[in-house]
C-alpha positions as CSV (number, residue, x, y, z in Angstrom):
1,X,116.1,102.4,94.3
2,X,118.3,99.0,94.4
3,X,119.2,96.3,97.5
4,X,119.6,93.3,95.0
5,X,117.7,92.6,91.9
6,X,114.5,91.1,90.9
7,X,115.5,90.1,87.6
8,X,113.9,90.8,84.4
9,X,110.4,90.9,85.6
10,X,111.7,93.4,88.0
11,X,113.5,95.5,85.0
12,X,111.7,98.5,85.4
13,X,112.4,99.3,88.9
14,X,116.2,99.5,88.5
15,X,116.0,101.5,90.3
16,X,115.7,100.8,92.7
17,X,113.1,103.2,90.3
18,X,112.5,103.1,86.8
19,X,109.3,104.1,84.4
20,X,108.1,106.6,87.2
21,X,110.1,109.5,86.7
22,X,108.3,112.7,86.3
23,X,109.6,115.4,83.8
24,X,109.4,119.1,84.7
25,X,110.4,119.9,80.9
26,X,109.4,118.7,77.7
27,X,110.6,114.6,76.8
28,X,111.7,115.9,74.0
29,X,114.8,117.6,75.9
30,X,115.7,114.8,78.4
31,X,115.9,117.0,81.1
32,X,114.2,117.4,84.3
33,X,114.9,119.6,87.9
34,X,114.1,116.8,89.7
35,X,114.0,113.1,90.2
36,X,111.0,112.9,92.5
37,X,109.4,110.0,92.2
38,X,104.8,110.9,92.2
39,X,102.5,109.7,94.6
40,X,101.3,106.4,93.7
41,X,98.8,104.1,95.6
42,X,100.0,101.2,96.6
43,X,98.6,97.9,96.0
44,X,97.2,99.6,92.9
45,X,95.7,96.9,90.0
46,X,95.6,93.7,92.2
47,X,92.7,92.5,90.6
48,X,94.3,92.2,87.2
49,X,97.9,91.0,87.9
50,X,99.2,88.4,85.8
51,X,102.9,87.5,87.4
52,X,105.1,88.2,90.3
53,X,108.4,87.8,91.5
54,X,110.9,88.7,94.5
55,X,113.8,90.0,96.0
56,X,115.6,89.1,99.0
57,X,117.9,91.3,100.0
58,X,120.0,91.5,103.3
59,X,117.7,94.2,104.7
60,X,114.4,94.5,102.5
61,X,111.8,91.9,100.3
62,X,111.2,93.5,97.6
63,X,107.7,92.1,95.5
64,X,107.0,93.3,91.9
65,X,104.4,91.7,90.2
66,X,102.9,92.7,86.4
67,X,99.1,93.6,85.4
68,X,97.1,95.1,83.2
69,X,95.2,98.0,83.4
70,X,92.3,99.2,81.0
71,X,91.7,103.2,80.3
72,X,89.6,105.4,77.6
73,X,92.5,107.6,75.1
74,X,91.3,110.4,73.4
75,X,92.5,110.6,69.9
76,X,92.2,113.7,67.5
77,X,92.4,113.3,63.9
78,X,92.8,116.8,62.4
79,X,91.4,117.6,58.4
80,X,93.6,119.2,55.5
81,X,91.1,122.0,54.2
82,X,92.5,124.7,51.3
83,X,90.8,127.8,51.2
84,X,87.7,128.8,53.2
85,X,86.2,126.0,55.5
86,X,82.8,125.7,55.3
87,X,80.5,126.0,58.4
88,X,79.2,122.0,58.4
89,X,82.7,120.5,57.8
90,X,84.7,119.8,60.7
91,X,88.1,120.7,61.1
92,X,88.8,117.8,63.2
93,X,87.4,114.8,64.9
94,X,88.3,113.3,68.5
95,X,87.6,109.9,69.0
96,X,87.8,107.5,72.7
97,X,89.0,104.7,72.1
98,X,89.5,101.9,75.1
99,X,93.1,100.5,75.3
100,X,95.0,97.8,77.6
101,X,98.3,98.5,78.8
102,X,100.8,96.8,80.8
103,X,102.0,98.2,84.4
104,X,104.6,97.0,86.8
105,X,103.9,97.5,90.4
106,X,106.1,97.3,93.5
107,X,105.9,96.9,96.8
108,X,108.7,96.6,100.1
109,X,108.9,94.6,103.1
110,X,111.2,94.5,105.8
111,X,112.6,91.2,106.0
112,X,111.3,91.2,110.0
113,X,107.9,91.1,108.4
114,X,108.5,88.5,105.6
115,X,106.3,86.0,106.7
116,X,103.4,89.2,106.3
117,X,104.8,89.3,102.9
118,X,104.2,86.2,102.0
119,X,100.5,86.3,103.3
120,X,100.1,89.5,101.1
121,X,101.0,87.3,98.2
122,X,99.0,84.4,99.1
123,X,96.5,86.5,99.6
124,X,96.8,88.5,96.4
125,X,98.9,86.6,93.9
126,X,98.6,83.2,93.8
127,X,96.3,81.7,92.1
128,X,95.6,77.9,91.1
129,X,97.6,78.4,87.7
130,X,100.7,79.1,89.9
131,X,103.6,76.5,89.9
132,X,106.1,77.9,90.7
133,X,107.6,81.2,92.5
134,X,110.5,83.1,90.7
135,X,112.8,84.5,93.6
136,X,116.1,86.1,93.8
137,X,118.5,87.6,96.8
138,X,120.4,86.1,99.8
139,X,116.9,85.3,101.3
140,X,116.2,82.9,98.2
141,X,118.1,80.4,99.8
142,X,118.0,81.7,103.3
143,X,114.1,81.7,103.5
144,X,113.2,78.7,100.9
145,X,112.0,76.5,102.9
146,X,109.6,78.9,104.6
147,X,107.9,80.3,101.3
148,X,107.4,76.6,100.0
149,X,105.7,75.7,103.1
150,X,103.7,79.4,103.3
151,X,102.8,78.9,100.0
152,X,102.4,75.2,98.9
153,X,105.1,76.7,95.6
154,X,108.1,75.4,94.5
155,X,110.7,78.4,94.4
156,X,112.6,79.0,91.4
157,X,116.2,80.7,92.3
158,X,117.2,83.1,90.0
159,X,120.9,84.9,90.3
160,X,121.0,87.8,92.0
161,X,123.9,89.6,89.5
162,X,122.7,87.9,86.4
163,X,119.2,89.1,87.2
164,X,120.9,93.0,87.8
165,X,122.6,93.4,85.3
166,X,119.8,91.9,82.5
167,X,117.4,93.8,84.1
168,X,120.0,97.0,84.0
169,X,120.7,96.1,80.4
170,X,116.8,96.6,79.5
171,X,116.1,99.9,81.0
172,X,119.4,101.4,79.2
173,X,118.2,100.4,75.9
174,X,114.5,100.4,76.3
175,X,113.1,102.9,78.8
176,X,114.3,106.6,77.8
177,X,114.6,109.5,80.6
178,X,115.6,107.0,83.1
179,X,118.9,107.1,82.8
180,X,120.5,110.7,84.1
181,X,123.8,112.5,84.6
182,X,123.9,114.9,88.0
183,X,125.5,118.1,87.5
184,X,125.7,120.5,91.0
185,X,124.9,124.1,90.3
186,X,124.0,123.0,87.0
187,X,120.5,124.5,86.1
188,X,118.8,121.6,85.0
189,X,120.8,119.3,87.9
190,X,119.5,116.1,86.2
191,X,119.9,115.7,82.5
192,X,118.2,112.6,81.2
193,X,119.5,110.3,78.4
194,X,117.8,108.3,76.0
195,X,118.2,105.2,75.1
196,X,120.8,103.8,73.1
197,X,121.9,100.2,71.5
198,X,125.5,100.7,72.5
199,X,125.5,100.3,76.5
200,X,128.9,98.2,76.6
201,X,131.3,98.3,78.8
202,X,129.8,100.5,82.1
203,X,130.2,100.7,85.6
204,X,127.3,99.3,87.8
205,X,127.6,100.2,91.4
206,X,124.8,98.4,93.0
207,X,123.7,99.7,96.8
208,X,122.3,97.6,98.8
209,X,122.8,96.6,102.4
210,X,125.7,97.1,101.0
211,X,127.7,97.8,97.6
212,X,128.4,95.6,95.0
213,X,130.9,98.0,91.7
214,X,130.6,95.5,88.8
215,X,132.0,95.8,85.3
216,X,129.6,94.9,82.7
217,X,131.4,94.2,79.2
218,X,128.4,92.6,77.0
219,X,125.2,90.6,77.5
220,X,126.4,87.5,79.6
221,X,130.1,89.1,80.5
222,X,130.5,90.8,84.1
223,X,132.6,90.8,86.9
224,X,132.9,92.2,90.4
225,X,135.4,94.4,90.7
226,X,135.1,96.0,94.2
227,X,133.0,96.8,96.8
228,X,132.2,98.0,100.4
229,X,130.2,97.4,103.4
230,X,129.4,100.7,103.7
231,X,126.0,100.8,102.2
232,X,122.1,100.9,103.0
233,X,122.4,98.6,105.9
234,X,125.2,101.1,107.3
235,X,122.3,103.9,107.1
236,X,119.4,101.9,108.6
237,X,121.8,100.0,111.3
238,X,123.4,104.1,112.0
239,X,120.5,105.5,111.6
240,X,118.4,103.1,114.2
241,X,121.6,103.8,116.9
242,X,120.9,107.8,116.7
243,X,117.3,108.0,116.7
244,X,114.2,106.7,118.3
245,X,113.3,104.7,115.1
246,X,114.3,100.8,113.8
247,X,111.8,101.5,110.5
248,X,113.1,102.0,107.2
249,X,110.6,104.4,106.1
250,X,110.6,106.7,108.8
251,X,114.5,106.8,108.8
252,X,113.8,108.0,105.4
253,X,111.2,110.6,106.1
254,X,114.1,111.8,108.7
255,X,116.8,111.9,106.3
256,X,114.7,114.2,103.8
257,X,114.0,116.6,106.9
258,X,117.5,116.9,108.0
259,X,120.6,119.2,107.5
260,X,123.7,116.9,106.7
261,X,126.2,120.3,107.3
262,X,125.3,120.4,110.6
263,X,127.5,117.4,111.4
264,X,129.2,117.3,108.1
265,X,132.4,118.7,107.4
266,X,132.3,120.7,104.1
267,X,135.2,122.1,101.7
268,X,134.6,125.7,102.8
269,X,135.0,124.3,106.3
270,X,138.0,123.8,105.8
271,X,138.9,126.7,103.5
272,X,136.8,129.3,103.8
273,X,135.5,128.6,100.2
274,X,135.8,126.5,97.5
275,X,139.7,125.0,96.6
276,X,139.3,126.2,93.1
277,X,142.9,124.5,91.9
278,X,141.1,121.4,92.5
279,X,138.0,122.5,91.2
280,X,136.1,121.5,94.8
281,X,132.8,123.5,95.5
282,X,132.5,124.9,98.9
283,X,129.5,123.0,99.7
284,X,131.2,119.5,98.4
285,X,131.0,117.1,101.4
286,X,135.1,116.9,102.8
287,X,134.3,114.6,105.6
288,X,131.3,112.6,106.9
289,X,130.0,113.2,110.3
290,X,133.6,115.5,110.2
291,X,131.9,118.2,112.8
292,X,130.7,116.1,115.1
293,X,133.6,115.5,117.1
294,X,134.0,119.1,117.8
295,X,130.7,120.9,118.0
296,X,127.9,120.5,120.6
297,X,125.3,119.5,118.2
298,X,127.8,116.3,117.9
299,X,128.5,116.2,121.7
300,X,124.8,115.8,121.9
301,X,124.4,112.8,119.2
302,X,127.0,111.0,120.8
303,X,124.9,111.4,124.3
304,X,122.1,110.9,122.1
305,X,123.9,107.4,121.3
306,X,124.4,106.6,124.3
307,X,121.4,106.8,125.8
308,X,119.3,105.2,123.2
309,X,121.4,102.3,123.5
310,X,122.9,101.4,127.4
311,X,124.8,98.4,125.7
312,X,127.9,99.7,126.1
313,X,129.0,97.6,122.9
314,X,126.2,99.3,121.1
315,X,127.3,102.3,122.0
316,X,131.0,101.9,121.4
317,X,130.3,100.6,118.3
318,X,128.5,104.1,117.5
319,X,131.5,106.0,118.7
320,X,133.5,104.3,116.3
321,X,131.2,104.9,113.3
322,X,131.3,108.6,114.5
């Protein structure tokens, strides 16, 4: 709720979400039912923001940019009293108190609209104290030229997998309930951790347009270890070929509405139930799109294919992915 990496600045939305989690259940616990990320506003705090910085990824610009924001707390101070309390003494006090804190906000593009990106930022962001415009990503270098020129700011290229994996480091040692393990059937599904000085060595599998599987051994040791092309560009490009939408955002929408086993082929598909030697739920996804080539509702997304898209390429190219 990640396709490439901000860097540090960007820390907290590793993501690609972090610091916005929402727990059903006491903090105390580290567990939640669900990993729902609440309504925000976007755009929220403009007024007050200090910094910024973005991403560039294959697919989506990614902006994040810092500011403060100023509230009223309420603090109660409760009184030790032996005995009997008497009427005029209080048995506690609540003061409000005003306080400053610091919020990171962030915002997506699609890289067709970058150019509107970068008038948001002009717009909002940059002032006459900025120099100098910290960027990351494949469109770093792909789209310098135009930000200098739509912004009159010298870019700063940071690396896209040493900005990952600091800005992973930070939110596994410093930002608690972030951080889950996903259990099926387990009752809570999602069972937070806190946060620990002993992160070395993990696995990072970093989707983006597509997947990046990096070993991370200490602070400034990491290595790419694998990969695969199948990743979020796979389910905008797939997901543009079989419905009426190109947008990012409404493919999403569609995905939460949808019912995967009607053209995925489950384990109880397959065997009536669960394989319970191998310890494989019914339910567990066996095969991708595995129905689809042998019930109508996949007969008719084939079609569907085809006539969204009378480029025969197009449309053979959708076969194959089906």
């Amino acid at each position: 709720m990640t396709q490439g990496a901000v860097g540090t600045a960007m820390a907290a939305d590793r993501t690609k979400a972090v610091g916005a989690v929402r727990t059903s259940r006491s903090a105390r616990d580290g567990l939640d039912k669900s990993i729902t990320l609440p309504p925000d506003e976007i755009f929220r705090n403009l007024e007050n923001a200090k910094s910024f910085a973005i991403d560039i990824g294959g697919s989506l610009t990614k902006l994040a940019y810092y500011s403060t924001v100023q509230h009223k707390v309420a603090k109660v101070r409760s009184f030790d009293h032996y005995g009997k309390v008497p009427d005029d003494e209080p048995l506690y006090e609540i003061s409000v108190q005003e306080e400053i804190t610091a919020r990171l906000h962030f915002v997506k593009f699609e890289n067709a609209y970058i150019e509107t990106c970068l008038d948001f930022i002009k717009a909002h962001l940059v002032n006459t104290e900025t120099k100098v415009i910290k960027a990351t990503g494949g469109g770093a270098h792909k789209f310098k030229n135009l930000i200098e020129k739509k912004l009159g700011l010298k870019v700063d290229k940071e690396d896209e997998m040493t900005c990952l994996i600091k800005g992973c480091n930070f939110v596994l040692r410093n930002i608690p309930h972030e951080a889950f393990v996903y259990v099926k059937h387990a009752d809570p599904e999602f069972r937070f951790q806190t946060t620990h000085p002993d992160i070395f060595p993990y696995l990072l599998v970093n989707i983006g347009s597509g997947v990046s599987i990096v070993r991370v051994e200490s602070e400034d040791q990491f290595e790419r270890i694998g990969g695969s092309s199948i990743g979020g560009g796979t389910f905008w490009g797939l997901g543009a070929l079989l419905t009426k939408t190109k947008r990012f955002d409404e493919l999403l929408q569609l995905a939460s509405k949808g019912q995967h086993t009607n053209v995925d082929m489950l384990v109880r598909d397959i065997y009536g139930g669960a394989y319970e030697s191998f310890g494989l739920t019914g339910d567990l996804i066996a095969s991708s799109f595995g129905k689809s080539a042998t019930t109508d509702k996949g007969r008719y997304i084939l079609f569907s294919c085809h006539v969204l898209n009378p480029v025969w390429p197009e449309a053979v190219s959708c076969n194959n992915l089906l």
